[in-house]
N, C-alpha and C positions, 0 to 999 in steps of 0.2 A: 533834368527832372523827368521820371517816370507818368506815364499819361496820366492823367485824373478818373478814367474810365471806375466804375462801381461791378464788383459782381458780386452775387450771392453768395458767400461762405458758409457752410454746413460747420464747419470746425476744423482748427489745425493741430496735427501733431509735429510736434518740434522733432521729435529725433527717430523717425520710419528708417526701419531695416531691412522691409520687405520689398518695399515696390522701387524697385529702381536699385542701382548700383550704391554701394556705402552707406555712411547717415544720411538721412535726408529732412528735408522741412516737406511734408505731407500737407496739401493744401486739400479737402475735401470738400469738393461743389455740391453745391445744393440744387435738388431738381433731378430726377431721370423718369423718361419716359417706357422702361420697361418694367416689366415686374416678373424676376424671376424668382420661381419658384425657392430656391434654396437661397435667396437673397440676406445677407444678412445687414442689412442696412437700410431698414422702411423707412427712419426716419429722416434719408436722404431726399422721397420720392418727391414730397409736396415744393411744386417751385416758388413757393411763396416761406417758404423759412428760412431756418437761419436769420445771416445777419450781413449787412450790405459791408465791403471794402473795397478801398482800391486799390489799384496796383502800388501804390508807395508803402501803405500798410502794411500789405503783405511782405513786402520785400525789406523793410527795414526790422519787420520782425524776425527773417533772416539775417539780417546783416548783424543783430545782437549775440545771434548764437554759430558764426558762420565760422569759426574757427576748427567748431564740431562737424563740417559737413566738407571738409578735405576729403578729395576721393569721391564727393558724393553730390548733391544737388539738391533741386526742388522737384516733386512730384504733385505733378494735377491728379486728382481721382475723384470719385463722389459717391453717390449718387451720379451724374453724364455729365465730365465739362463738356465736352460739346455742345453741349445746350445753349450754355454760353462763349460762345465764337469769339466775338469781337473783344471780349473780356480777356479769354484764355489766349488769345495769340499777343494783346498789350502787353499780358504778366508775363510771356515767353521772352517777348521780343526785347522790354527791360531787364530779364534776368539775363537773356545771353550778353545784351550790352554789357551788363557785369562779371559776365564770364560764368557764368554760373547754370549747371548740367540742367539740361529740362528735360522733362520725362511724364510720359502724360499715359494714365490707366484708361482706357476704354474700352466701351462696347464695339464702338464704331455706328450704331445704329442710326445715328442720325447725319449718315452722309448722305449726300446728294450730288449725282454729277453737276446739275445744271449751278451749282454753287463753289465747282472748282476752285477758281482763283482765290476764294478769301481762305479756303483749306490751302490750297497752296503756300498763301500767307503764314499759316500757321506751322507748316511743314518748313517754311524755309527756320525756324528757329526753334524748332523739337530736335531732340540731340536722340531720342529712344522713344519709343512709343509701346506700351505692353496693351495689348490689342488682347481682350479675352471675347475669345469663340465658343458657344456657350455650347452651339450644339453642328454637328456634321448636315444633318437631314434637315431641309426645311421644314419639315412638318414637324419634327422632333421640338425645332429650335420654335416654330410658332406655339409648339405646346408647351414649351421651358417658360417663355420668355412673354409672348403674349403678342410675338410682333416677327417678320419675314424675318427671314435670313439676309436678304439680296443686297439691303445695303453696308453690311457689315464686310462684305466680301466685296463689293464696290468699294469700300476702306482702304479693305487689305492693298488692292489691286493698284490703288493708286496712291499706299504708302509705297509701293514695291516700286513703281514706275518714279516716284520723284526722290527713290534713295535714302529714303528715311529707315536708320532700323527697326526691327520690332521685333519683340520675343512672346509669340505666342501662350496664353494663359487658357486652362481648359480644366472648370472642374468637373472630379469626378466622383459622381451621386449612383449611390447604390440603387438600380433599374430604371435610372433613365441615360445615363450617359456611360455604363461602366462594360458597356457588350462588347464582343471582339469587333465584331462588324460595325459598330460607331465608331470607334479607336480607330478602326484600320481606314475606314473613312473620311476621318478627321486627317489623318498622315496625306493623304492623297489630296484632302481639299487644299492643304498648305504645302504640299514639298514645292508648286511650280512659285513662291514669291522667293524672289529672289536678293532679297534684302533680312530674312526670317535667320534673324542671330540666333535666338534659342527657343525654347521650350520648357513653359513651370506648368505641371501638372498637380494641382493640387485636390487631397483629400476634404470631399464634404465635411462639413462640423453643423452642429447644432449650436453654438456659442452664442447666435445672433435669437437667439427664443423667447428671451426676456426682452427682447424689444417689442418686438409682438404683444406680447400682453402688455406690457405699458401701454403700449396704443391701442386695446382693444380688438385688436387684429385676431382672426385664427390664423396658425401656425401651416402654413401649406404642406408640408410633406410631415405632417404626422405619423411618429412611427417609423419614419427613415432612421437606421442608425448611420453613425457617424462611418465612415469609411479610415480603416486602419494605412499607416502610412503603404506599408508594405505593397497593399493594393494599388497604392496611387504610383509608386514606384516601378509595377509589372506595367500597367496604362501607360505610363509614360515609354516604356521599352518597346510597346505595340506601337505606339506613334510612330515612335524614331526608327524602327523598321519598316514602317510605310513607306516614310521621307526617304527611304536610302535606296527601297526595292523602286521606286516611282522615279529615281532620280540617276539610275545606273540603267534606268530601261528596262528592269526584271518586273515590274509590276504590270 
């Protein structure tokens, strides 16, 4: 039997095609402790929502629809699992016992050296980890996000060292992340991990708007338009030229 442990569930989607490799069962935590600007998911932040599960829950709600996730797995995302550690390493560590792909969206933000070993714990049973890096510049990234850079790249650093994959995620927002010199930046801050399988650079959207008003919120970036795929496609080619010029000793 799978641990009894409880964590806070924001909402599951049965059948995710984005985050992670194939179908997948989308677990979305509830709770994060940044607030980025272009964020489309306020309704994640408060760590007091949702609704409590555990690990057998979750998993046997996959195991109803698990013939559709060949090829594919379970993804943690939220709102920050990280937040919840001890939760999100049970549900890993019972899904690999089942053989079943783990894959976990994060910030990284709330890593901490001095908390190694139970991230290691977690690391020994993460099959991918799509690690999104919001911004290159610490100052950039304290002004995106509300919070340093340094433990995110503390993350990076110490998925790379225990082997764990990760495919880089970086969106990109019309005047704050879309310059050459962020992009060529960003390429540099990640060519040296040596575990970094890929790179999704995705176009800002406004989709997440009407969450805001639901909750009474204003809308942070007013006035942004949405960024055309096209764009997010050049951004992506500036990266990947960093990684290559950094990585061959031209840069």
């Amino acid at each position: 039997m799978a641990p009894c442990e409880k964590g806070r569930i924001h909402s599951i989607e049965s059948f995710g095609t984005v985050d992670g490799p194939g179908v997948r069962m989308v677990v979305f935590f509830q709770g994060c402790p940044m607030r980025c600007l272009y964020c489309h998911n306020p309704d994640t932040w408060s760590v007091d929502g949702g609704c409590e599960m555990t690990v057998d829950e979750i998993l046997s709600a996959y195991e109803r629809n698990k013939s559709f996730y060949r090829g594919g797995g379970l993804t943690a995302t939220g709102g920050e699992p990280l937040l919840q550690l001890p939760f999100l390493t049970a549900l890993f560590r019972a899904a690999r016992q089942k053989g079943i792909h783990t894959c976990l969206d994060t910030s990284g933000i709330v890593y901490r050296p001095d908390r190694r070993a139970e991230f290691d714990a977690l690391f020994a049973c993460t099959d991918l980890v799509l690690l999104d890096v919001k911004h290159a510049d610490p100052e950039g990234h304290k002004h995106l996000t509300g919070h340093g850079q340094a433990p995110v790249l503390a993350f990076a650093r110490a998925l790379s060292e225990a082997g764990v994959p990760l495919v880089v995620r970086h969106v990109v927002v019309p005047g704050l992340t879309d310059s050459e010199e962020e992009l060529r930046a960003l390429g540099r801050l990640i060519a040296p991990l040596r575990t970094l399988k890929g790179l999704e650079v995705l176009p800002y959207h406004t989709m997440g708007r009407a969450k805001y008003d639901a909750l009474g919120l204003a809308y942070p970036l007013e006035g942004v338009p949405p960024l055309e795929q096209t764009q997010a496609h050049r951004a992506r080619g500036i990266i990947l030229e960093e990684i290559r010029r950094v990585r061959t000793g031209e840069g």
